[in-house]
C-alpha positions in Angstrom: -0.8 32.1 25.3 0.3 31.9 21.8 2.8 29.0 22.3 -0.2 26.7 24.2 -2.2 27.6 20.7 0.6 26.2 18.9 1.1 23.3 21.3 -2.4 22.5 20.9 -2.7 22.9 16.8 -0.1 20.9 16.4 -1.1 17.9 19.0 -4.8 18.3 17.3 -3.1 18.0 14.2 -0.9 14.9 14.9 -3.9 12.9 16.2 -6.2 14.2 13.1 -3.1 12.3 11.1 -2.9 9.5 12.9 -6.4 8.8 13.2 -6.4 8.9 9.2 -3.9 6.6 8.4 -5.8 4.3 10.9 -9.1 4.6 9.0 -7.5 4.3 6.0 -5.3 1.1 7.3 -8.8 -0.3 8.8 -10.1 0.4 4.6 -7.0 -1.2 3.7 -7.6 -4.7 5.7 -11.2 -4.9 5.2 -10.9 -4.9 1.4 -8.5 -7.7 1.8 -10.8 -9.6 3.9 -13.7 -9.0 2.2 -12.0 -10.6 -0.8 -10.9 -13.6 1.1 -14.3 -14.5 1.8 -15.4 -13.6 -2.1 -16.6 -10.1 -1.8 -15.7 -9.0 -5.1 -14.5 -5.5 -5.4 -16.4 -2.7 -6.9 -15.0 -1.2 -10.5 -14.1 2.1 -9.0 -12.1 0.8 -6.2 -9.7 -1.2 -8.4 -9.7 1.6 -10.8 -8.6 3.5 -7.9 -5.8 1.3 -6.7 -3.9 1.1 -10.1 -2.9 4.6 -9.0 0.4 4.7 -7.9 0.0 7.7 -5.1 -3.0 6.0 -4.0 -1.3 2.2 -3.4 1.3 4.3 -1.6 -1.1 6.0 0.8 -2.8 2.7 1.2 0.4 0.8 2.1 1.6 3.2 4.1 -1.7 3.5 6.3 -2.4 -0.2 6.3 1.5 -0.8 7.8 0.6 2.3 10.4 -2.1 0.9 11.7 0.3 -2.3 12.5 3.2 -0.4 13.6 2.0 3.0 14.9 5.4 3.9 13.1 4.9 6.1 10.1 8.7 5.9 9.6 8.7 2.0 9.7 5.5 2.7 7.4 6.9 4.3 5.2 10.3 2.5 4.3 8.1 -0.6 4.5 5.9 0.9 1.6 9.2 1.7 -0.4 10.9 -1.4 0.2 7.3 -3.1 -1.8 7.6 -0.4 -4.4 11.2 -0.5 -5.1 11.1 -4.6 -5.2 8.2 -3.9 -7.9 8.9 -1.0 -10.2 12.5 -1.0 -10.3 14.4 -4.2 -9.3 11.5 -6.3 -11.1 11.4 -3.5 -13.5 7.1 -3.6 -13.3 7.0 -7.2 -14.7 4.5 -8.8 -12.8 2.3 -12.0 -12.5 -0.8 -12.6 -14.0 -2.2 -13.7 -10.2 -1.7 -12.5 -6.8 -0.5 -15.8 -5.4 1.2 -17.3 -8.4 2.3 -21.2 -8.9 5.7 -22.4 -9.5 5.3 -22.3 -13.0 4.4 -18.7 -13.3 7.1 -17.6 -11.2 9.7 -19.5 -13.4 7.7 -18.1 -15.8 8.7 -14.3 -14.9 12.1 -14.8 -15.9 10.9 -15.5 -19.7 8.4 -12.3 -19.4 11.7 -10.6 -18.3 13.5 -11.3 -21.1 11.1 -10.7 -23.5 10.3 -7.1 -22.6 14.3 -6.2 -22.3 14.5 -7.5 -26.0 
């Protein structure tokens, strides 16, 4: 009896999770859309997303709800965050989609904040 409570704490649990990380995957898409078609985003929300532990649960849930593979997730998520905290050592552009110029231009911001 006690084992089939377990059983069934632990597969209500697992779906409680998974169901999260989808809602919070859907939040994660709809933002993005709603920007592409000029929906401008409320002050809280990007005040919200400059948190680290916040773009990582974000991330994470968005790439879940594409994978249905919170490993692959996961290491996806790290992959982004280790490309932008510590190979390009937080320097980043002024835009999302940045011109050739400004991505030349990295190097220079590069080497002005190492000196």
């Amino acid at each position: 009896m006690y084992t089939k409570l377990v059983e069934w704490v632990r597969s209500e649990r697992a779906e409680l999770s998974k169901n999260a990380l989808r809602v919070i995957g859907a939040y994660g898409i709809i933002v993005v859309f709603a920007q592409d078609v000029g929906v401008r985003t409320g002050c809280v929300q990007a005040m919200l997303m400059q948190n680290i532990l916040v773009q990582t649960v974000i991330f994470t849930a968005v790439a879940y709800s594409v994978t249905d593979d919170f490993f692959q997730s996961f290491s996806g998520t790290l992959i982004y965050m280790i490309l932008k905290h510590v190979i390009s050592k937080g320097v980043v552009n002024d835009v999302c989609f940045p011109g050739e110029c400004q991505i030349k231009g990295c190097q220079y911001k590069k080497q002005s904040t190492q000196a």
